[in-house]
C-alpha positions, 0 to 999 in steps of 0.5 A: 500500500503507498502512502496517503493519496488524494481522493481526486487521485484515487477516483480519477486514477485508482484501480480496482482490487488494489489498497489505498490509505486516505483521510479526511473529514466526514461529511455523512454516516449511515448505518445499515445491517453489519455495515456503515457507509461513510462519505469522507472529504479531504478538500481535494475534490468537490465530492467524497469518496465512499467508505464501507465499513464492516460490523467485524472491524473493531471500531465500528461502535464508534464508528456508526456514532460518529458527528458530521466534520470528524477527522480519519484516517482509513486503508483499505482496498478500492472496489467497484461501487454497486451504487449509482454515481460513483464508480469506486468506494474504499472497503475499510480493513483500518480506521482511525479516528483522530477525532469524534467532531462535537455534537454542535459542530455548525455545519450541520444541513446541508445548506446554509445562507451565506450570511450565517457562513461569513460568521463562521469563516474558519470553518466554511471551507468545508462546505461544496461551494466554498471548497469549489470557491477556494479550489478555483481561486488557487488555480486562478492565482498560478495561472496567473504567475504561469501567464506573465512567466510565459510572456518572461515578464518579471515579477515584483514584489511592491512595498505594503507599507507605503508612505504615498498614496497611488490614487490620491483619495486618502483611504489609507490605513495608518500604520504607525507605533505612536502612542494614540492616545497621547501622541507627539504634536507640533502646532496641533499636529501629529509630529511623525518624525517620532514615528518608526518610519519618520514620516505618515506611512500606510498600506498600500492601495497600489503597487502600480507606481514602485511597479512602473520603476522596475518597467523602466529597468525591466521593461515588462513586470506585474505585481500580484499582492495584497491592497488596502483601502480604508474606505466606508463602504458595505457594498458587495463590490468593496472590500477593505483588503484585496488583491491586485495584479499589476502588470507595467511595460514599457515601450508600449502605448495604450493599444498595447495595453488593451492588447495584454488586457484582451490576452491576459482575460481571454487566456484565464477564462479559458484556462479556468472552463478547461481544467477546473471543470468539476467545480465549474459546473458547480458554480454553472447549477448552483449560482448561474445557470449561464456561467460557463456559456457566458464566460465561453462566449467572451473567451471566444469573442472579439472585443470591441473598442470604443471611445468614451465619446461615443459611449456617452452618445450611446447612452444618451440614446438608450431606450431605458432609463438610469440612476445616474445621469448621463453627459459628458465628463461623468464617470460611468457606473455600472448600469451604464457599462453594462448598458454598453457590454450587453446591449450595444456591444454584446460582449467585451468592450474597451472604452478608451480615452476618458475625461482627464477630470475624473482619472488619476494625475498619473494618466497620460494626457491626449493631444485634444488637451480634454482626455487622458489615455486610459482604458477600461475592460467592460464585460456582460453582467459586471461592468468594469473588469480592467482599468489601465493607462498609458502613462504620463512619461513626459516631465513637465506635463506630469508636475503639471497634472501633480500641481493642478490635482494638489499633489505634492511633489515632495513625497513623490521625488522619486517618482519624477526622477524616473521621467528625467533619466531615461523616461519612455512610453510605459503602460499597465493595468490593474485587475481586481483578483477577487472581482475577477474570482466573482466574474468566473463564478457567479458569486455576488459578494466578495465577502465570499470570495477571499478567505477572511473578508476584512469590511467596515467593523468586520475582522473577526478572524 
């Protein structure tokens, strides 16, 4: 007998008549006369492998009592299953019980409501739809490092502690070691010169400008990390810690960053319907009965360009009407982008060149002097997906932007020192991973995405 194995291994790979040793958790126990059958779990695959336990063995008293969520471990020989649905069970010849789960061990039914789930979040990857969940955010998340591999981008670690704020709109959390209920002041003010770091720091909300240094040494990089944004929402779209992929070129304008963009998208949807299949098809009957014909249809699409002028004219014709006005110079919301995905361009959709009024100082300027070189991915039932831009590679004009916007120059030195020696054309985008994770499974919430969500007055684990 070889050592512990998988269950998706066994009942992929496994051969009658031969000894298997597994272990897990229980999902069920049932007693019939002389035998016990008993459904255990080990995480690896969204079903369990049946266990058949003779009255002979001697643990079989305990064994027929034994609570849903228990953990064992059992050898035995794999035989052909009499029962529907499953070609294989494990006859036992051993079992050992490491422990019986308490009578009042939560995951008892067999449903429970998402919002019951978030409170026991220690324990709801035990559960089929979090199991899928967590199952298909690990393939996600190396297939992501195998794409920008192949393409020989680089990867790069990003500070987490920063002390500049990327977008501008002060949603940073603090981090500090100043004693906060009597800390060092200068005119009223809180004297960070005391701090640990000698200055204001916080969590990042973007790797994007350390990012956009090493695309001016590497050409081609991305980052993939953890950002914080300290902000006072309790939508099922926001969440206070998240995770980004970043990736930065240089020598490229926006064309070439919508181009990654469709390739970097195209390449995860079909990615995830080829090889994580059984989970899937969890999600396609359990969450959105369209999901997998959905996500098929933009990996096969063309997707459309159209400029934020002709986006704001398509709406200003559409038959149906909106929360949020529509006119020139607005952001565009969600009912709006997917006004344009669904029903003007009927898939994918980049809109291109928005009003410099409402993007990042950081945003190349267009020839027009009224729009920047930004870039966002619209797809069917989410709206926005992607943002990216060209970036503002020319010197004058970006401390021009900084002293328009109120940004000072001081706390990014740095940054501006990379557009006098060697300063080029560079461009990137951004992808939320956990909005990417809702996309490709139906889910809602992005509270139910990320293991342990951190919201407003929420970060119990």
């Amino acid at each position: 007998m070889t050592g512990r194995m998988r269950i998706k291994q066994i009942l992929a790979q496994g051969r009658g008549g031969e000894e298997y040793a597994v272990s897990g958790w229980v999902r069920s126990v049932r007693a019939g006369k002389g035998v016990a059958f008993i459904v255990l779990n080990d995480g690896s695959c969204l079903g369990g492998i049946q266990i058949v336990v003779d009255s002979l063995l001697p643990s079989f008293p305990q064994i027929v009592r034994l609570g849903t969520g228990s953990s064992l471990a059992v050898a035995g020989t794999l035989v052909e299953s009499p029962a529907t649905g499953q070609r294989f069970e494990l006859a036992a010849a051993s079992v050992t019980i490491y422990q019986d789960a308490a009578l009042d061990y939560p995951l008892q039914k067999k449903r429970h409501s998402f919002e019951y789930l978030r409170t026991i979040a220690h324990l709801r990857p035990r559960t089929n739809t979090f199991g899928a969940l967590f199952r298909v955010r690990s393939f996600l998340a190396q297939a992501i490092h195998q794409f920008f591999a192949e393409r020989d981008f680089l990867c790069v670690h990003t500070p987490i502690i920063t002390a500049n704020d990327c977008e501008g709109a002060g949603e940073l959390f603090r981090v500090t070691t100043l004693d906060l209920a009597a800390p060092p002041r200068i005119k009223g003010e809180v004297d960070f010169s005391a701090d640990f770091f000698s200055r204001s720091t916080g969590l990042t909300v973007s790797g994007q400008l350390e990012g956009e240094l090493f695309a001016l040494a590497f050409s081609d990089i991305y980052t993939f990390g953890p950002t914080f944004r300290a902000e006072n929402s309790n939508t099922s779209r926001h969440a206070a810690e998240f995770w980004m992929i970043e990736p930065e070129m240089a020598f490229a304008d926006l064309a070439a960053d919508a181009a990654l963009a469709e390739e970097f998208f195209r390449y995860l949807c079909r990615r995830v319907l080829d090889e994580c299949g059984e989970d899937m098809e969890f999600f396609n009957s359990h969450m959105d009965t369209g999901l997998i014909q959905r996500i098929r249809k933009v990996a096969d699409s063309t997707f459309q360009v159209m400029e934020y002028g002709e986006a704001i004219v398509q709406l200003r014709r559409a038959k149906v009407p909106f929360v949020y006005p529509v006119a020139w110079g607005v952001d565009l919301q969600t009912e709006h982008e997917r006004y344009l995905t669904e029903q003007v361009a009927d898939g994918p959709l980049f809109v291109i060149n928005y009003p410099r009024e409402i993007k990042a100082f950081y945003m190349r300027g267009n020839d027009d002097g009224r729009t920047v070189a930004a870039m966002d991915l619209l797809v069917p039932k989410v709206g926005e997906i992607i943002g990216g831009s060209q970036r503002e590679e020319r010197s004058d004009l970006l401390r021009q932007r900084m002293a328009e916007m109120g940004i000072s120059e001081e706390g990014l030195w740095w940054y501006l020192d990379s557009r006098r020696w060697g300063s080029c054309p560079h461009a990137g985008f951004g992808l939320g991973f956990e909005r990417l994770i809702m996309y490709l499974t139906g889910m809602e919430n992005i509270r139910d995405v990320i293991p342990f969500p951190r919201t407003p007055r929420h970060a119990e684990f």
